[in-house]
Structures are given as C-alpha cells and as structure tokens.
N, C-alpha and C positions, 0 to 999 in steps of 0.2 A: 702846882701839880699836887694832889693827894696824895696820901703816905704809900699807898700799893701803887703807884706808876712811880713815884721814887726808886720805891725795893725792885722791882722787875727792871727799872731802867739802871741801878748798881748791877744788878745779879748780871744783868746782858753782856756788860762793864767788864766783869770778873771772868764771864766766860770766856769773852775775846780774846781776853790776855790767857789767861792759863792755857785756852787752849796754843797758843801761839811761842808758848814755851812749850809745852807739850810736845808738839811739833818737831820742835827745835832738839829735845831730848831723843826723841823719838826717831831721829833722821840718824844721831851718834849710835846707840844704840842697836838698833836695827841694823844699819850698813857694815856696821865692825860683825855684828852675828850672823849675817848672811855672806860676809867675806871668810868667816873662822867656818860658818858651814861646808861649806864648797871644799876649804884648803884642808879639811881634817876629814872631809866625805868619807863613811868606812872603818872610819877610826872611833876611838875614845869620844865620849860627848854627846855623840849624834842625837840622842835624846833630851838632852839638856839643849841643846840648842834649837833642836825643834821646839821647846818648850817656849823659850827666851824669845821667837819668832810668830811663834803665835799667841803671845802677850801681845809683841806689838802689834798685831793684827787688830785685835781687839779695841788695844789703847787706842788706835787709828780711828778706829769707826767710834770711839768716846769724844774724842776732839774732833770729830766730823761734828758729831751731834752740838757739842758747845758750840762750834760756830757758829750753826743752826741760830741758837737760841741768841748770839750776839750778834745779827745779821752779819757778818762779814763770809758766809759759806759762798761757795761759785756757784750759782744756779743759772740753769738754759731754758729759760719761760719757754712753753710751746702749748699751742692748741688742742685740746682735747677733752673727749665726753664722758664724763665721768660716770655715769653709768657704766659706761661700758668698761671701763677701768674696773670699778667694785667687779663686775662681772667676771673680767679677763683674770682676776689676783684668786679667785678661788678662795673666799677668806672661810669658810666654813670648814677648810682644812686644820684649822686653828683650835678646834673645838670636838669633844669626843666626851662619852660617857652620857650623860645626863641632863646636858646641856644641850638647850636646842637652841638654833643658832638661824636665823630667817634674813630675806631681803625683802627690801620695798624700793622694786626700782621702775619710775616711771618711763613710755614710751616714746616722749620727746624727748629731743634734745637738751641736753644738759651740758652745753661747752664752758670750759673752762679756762685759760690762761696760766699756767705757772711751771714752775720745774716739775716733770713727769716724776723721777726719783723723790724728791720733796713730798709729794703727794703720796707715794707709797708707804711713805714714812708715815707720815701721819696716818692714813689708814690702818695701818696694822698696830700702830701704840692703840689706838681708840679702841680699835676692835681687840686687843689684847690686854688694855685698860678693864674695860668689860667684861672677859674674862673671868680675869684675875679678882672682881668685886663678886662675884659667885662663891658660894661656899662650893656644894658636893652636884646642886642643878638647880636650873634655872632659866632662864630665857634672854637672849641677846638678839636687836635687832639693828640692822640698819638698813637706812632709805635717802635716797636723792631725790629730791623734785624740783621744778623750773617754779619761779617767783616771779611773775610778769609785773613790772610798773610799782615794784614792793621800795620800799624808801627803811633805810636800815641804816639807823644814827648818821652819819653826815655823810652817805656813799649816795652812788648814783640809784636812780629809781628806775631806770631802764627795765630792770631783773637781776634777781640773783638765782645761782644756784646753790639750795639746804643739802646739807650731808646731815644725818643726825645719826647718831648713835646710842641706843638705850638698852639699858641691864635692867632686871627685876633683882638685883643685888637689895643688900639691908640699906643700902642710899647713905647718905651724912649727912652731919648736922654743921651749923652755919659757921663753926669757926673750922671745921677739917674742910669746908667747902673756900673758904676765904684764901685757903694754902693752895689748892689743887693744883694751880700752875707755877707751884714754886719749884724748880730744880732738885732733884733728888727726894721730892715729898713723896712719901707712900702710906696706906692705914695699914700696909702690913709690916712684919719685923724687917730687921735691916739683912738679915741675912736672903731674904725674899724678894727685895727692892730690885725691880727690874734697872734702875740707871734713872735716865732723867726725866723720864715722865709726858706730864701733858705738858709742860714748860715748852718740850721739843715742837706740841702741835701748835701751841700757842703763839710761837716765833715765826711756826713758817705760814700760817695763818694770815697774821699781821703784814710780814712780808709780801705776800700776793694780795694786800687791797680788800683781805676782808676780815670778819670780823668771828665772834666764836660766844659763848657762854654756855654753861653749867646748868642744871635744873636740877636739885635734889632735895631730897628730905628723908630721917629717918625712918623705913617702915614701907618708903614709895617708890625703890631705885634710882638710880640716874640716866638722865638725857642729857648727851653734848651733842648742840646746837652748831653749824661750822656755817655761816652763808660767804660764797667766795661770788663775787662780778662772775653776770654771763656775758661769754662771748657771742655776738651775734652768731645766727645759724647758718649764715652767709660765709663763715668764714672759716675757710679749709682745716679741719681738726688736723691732725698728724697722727698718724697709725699707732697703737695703741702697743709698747713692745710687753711681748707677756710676763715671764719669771715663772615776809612775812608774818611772820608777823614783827611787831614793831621791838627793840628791844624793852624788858619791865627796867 
C-alpha cells in the first residue's frame, strides 16, 4: 500500500477510537448536566449549565463526524435523485455579498443509493469548502450529470452519477493539494478552521462505492470531482425530506 492510503487508513484508526471514548465522556458528562439542570431549574448555574450542554451538543456532532471518517457511523442507504436533493437543500442560502453562487443541474435522472443525511453532509462541506477558498467574491458552481456506460478505476461501467463542485478561488499548489483530505487540514488560520474538512467527504464517498478527486492549481481554482454508482431508473427513489471521464 503507498504511503497516503497507510496515513488515511491510521487517521480512520484514530478517529474510530477517540471518537469512541469521546462518546464514552460524553454520555458522563452530559447526563450528570442535564440531571443538575432540571434539579437546580431557576436557581444558581442555569447558564453555566446551558453552556456545559451545548458543548456537548457540539462535541456530539464532532464524534458523529470522526465516525464518518472511520466508517463505523450508522448509515440507512436509501434511493434517491440527487438532483433533486441539490435542488431541495437551497445551498445558495450559504453564500451573500459578492459571491455568485450557480447550479448545473441536468434533467434526467440521477439516482443515487446511500445515507440521505450522509449526503447532506457532504454537500454542504463542498459547497462550504468553496466558499470559504473565496477572498471578498468570486464564483461557485455546482453540477450533477448521469455518466452512461463510464468505467471509473475498478467500479462498474453501467453509469455513474458526477457531482462536481468548482470555485474560482486562488486554487493550490501540489503539496497543500497532496493534504486536502487530511482531517483537520485547512489553508486558513487555526482560529478559522471549520473541523474536519474534505476528510469527512472523502470517508463517506468511499463508503457508498464511489470514488472522488481534486483538480487544482495556482491562479485556476478548484474542482472536486465526486462520481457515486447510478441506481437504475427503474428503481423507486424515496421522497426527498427537505431541512466520465477516466480518472488522470
């Protein structure tokens, strides 16, 4: 195995476990503060203890995310067009000022297979990824389109469906590009780092049977590339709840 599927296959390693004590902290902690809230309601604390509780809130959804990256998270695979998803998530709510923000969504189908939440996820790090590579404005796009009979490293050739996601951001050069999917990497300060990154897309990706890569360069933005297996058209998507080319 090359030395970057070693590191991502420790990092997965690492995540499983910490998040699994995590967890583990997180059950003590929490339950003694939501017992002291209740028994003290009205009294002394009340804010320090709202505080103490929506730490763990947070913390919760941080060891959600590592599980994510060390496959061990519960995921409910189910049917669905993802099109219609981009569509249904309103992601352009994300974006204001200066920033223009476009879809490329085609009119066939584009079914899908995996965790409906899973997929949220990842849509919103990408499109918030994107973002975030913008100075003051800029241009973000994204697009799905159906890949008939496309053959994508050792998966089937039936079709895939492309999600892609591009910024006219300043792009990266090939060793901040070599990291992108490392856990907690960010090009900006640490005080800005949103958490764990494209790590999280790149876990749940793999998970559902497809595959992902990066397109950048200094000067030219970045494109992430996402192709996940299409499901036949034949087969019943599940209602949508609201809230190619070859690899180089």
């Amino acid at each position: 195995m090359h030395e970057g599927g070693e590191t991502m296959d420790a990092m997965r390693l690492l995540a499983g476990r910490v998040a699994h004590h995590l967890n583990n902290l997180l059950t003590v902690v929490g339950g003694n503060a939501s017992y002291l809230n209740r028994a003290l309601a009205g009294r002394e604390f009340d804010a320090e203890l709202g505080d103490i509780l929506d730490a763990c809130e947070h913390a919760g959804e941080l060891s959600s995310r590592l599980l994510s990256i060390s496959g061990c998270r519960w995921a409910d695979p189910r049917v669905f067009d993802l099109c219609d998803l981009v569509s249904d998530m309103d992601l352009g709510r994300y974006f204001s000022g200066d920033v223009l923000f476009c879809s490329d969504l085609v009119a066939e189908p584009c079914s899908v297979r995996l965790d409906l939440s899973h997929m949220k996820d990842l849509l919103i790090e990408l499109v918030l990824n994107a973002r975030d590579a913008l100075e003051d404005s800029g241009k973000v796009r994204i697009g799905v389109e159906y890949l008939p009979g496309t053959s994508i490293e050792d998966g089937p050739s039936t079709g895939w469906v492309q999600l892609e996601v591009a910024d006219s951001g300043p792009g990266m050069d090939r060793e901040t590009l070599s990291r992108a999917f490392h856990p907690f990497f960010s090009t900006h300060p640490f005080s800005e780092n949103r958490g764990l990154g494209l790590s999280v897309v790149h876990a749940i990706v793999r998970q559902s049977g497809g595959t992902l890569k990066i397109f950048s360069a200094l000067g030219r933005g970045t494109t992430v590339r996402v192709w996940l297996p299409s499901i036949a058209s034949d087969s019943a998507p599940g209602p949508v709840a609201s809230s190619s080319p070859q690899l180089a």
